[in-house]
C-alpha positions in Angstrom: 57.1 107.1 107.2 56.6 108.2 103.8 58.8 107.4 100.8 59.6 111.4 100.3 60.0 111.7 103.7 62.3 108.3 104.0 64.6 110.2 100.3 65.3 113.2 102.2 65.9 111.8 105.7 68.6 109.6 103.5 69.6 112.2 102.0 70.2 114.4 104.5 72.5 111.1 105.9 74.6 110.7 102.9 75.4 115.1 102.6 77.2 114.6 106.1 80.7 114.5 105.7 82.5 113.5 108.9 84.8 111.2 110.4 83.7 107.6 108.9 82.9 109.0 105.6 86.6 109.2 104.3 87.0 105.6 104.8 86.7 104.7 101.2 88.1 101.1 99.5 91.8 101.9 98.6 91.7 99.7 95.0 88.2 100.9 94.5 86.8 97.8 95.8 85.1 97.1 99.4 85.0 93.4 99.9 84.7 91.7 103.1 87.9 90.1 102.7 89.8 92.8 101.6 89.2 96.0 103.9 86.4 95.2 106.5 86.3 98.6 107.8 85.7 100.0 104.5 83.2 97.0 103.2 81.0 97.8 105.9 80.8 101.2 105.8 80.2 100.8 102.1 77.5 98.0 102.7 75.5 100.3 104.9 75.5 102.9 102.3 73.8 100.5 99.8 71.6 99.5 102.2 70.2 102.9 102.9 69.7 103.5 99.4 67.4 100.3 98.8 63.9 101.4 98.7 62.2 97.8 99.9 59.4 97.4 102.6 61.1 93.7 103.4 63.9 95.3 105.2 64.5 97.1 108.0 67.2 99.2 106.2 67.8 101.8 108.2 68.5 99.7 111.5 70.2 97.2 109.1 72.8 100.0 107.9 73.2 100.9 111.3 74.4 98.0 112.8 76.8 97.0 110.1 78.2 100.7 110.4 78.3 100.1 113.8 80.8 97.0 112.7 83.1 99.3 111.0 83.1 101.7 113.8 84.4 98.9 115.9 87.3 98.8 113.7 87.8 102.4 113.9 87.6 102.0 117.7 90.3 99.6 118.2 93.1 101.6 116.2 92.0 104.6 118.6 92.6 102.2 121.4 95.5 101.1 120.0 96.9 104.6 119.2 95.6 105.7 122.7 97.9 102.9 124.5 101.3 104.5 122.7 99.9 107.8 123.6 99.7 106.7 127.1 102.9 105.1 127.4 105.0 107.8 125.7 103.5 110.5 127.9 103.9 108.7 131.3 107.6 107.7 129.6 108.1 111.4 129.0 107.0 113.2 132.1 107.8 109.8 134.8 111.7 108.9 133.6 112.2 107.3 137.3 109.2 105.3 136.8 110.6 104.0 132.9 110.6 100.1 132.6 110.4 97.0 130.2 107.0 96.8 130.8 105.9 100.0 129.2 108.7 99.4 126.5 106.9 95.8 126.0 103.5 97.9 125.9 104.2 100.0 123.5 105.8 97.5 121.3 103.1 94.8 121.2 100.5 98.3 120.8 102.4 98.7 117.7 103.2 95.9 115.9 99.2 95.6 116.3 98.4 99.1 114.8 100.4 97.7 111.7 98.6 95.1 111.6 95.2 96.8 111.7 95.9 98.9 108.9 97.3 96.0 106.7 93.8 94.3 107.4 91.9 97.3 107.2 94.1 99.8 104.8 91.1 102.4 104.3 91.7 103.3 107.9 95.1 105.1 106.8 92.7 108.1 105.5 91.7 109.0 109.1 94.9 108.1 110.7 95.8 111.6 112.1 91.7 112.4 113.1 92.2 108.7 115.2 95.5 109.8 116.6 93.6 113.9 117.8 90.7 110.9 119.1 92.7 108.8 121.4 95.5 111.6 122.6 92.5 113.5 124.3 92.2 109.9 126.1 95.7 109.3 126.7 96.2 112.7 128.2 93.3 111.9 130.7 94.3 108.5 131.0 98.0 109.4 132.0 97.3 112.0 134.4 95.0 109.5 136.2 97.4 106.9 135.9 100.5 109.0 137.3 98.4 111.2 140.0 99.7 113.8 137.7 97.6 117.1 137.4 96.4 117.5 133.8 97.6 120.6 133.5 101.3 118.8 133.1 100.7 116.8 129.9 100.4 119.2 126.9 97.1 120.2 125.4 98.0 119.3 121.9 99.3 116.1 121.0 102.8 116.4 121.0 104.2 113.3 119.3 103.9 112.9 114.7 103.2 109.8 113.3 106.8 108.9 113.2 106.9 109.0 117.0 104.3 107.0 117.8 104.8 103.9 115.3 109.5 104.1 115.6 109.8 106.6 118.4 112.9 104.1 120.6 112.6 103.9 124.0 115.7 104.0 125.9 115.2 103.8 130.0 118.9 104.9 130.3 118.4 107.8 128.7 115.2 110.3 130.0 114.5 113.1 127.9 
């Protein structure tokens, strides 16, 4: 490939603006230590802006994106277990038990967790929560023999919900 041809193919890359591109350092500074999520995504972006025949840059970048889209994918999954939880909690109240509570807990304390480690994730917070409902929604009506058509279309729980929403088996909603 020729080195015009490689400049515009990069830059066609770097003009798309979606999902993983508003993962940005929060202090300004990716480090490894600091944010992983947002180091990586920031290290393949160097990458594919070295011009060097040593390297396989564009496979290099790849992969290490591919790092901090594993980061990405576990809050999703994370977020996606709540989801699940508080729609089988909502639409199953005879069903309602400590293990769901206990669920949904441990899910959380963990999404904290995730975003202390990885802060730059807090800019696509509500695009991972529109991710994993889609999932939980599936994932519920599977779960309860449910048809889909009984768990709402668009997400029905805010932020506040998912991270301190209580859980009280004595009293069904």
């Amino acid at each position: 490939m020729s080195e015009a041809v490689l400049s515009s193919v990069i830059a066609a890359e770097e003009d798309e603006v979606g999902y993983y591109d508003v993962i940005q350092p929060v202090d300004g500074v990716a480090t490894y230590d600091g944010d992983f999520a947002a180091w990586a995504f920031d290290q393949a972006k160097r990458l594919r802006a070295l011009k060097s025949n040593d390297l396989d840059i564009k496979n290099l970048a790849e992969e290490i994106e591919d790092l901090g889209k594993g980061v990405v994918n576990k809050l999703e999954s994370l977020l996606k277990v709540v989801l699940l939880h508080l729609l089988k909690w909502d639409h199953q109240p005879l069903f309602r038990g400590s293990s769901w509570e206990v669920s949904v807990s441990k899910a959380r304390r963990q999404i904290a967790k995730h975003l202390r480690r990885h802060p730059s994730l807090k800019a696509i917070c509500d695009q991972a929560v529109v991710e994993a409902y889609d999932d939980a929604r599936y994932d519920a009506a599977e779960e309860t023999g449910m048809a889909l058509k009984h768990f709402p279309v668009v997400n029905p729980y805010d932020w506040d919900a998912i991270m301190d929403r209580a859980l009280k088996r004595s009293d069904p909603e």
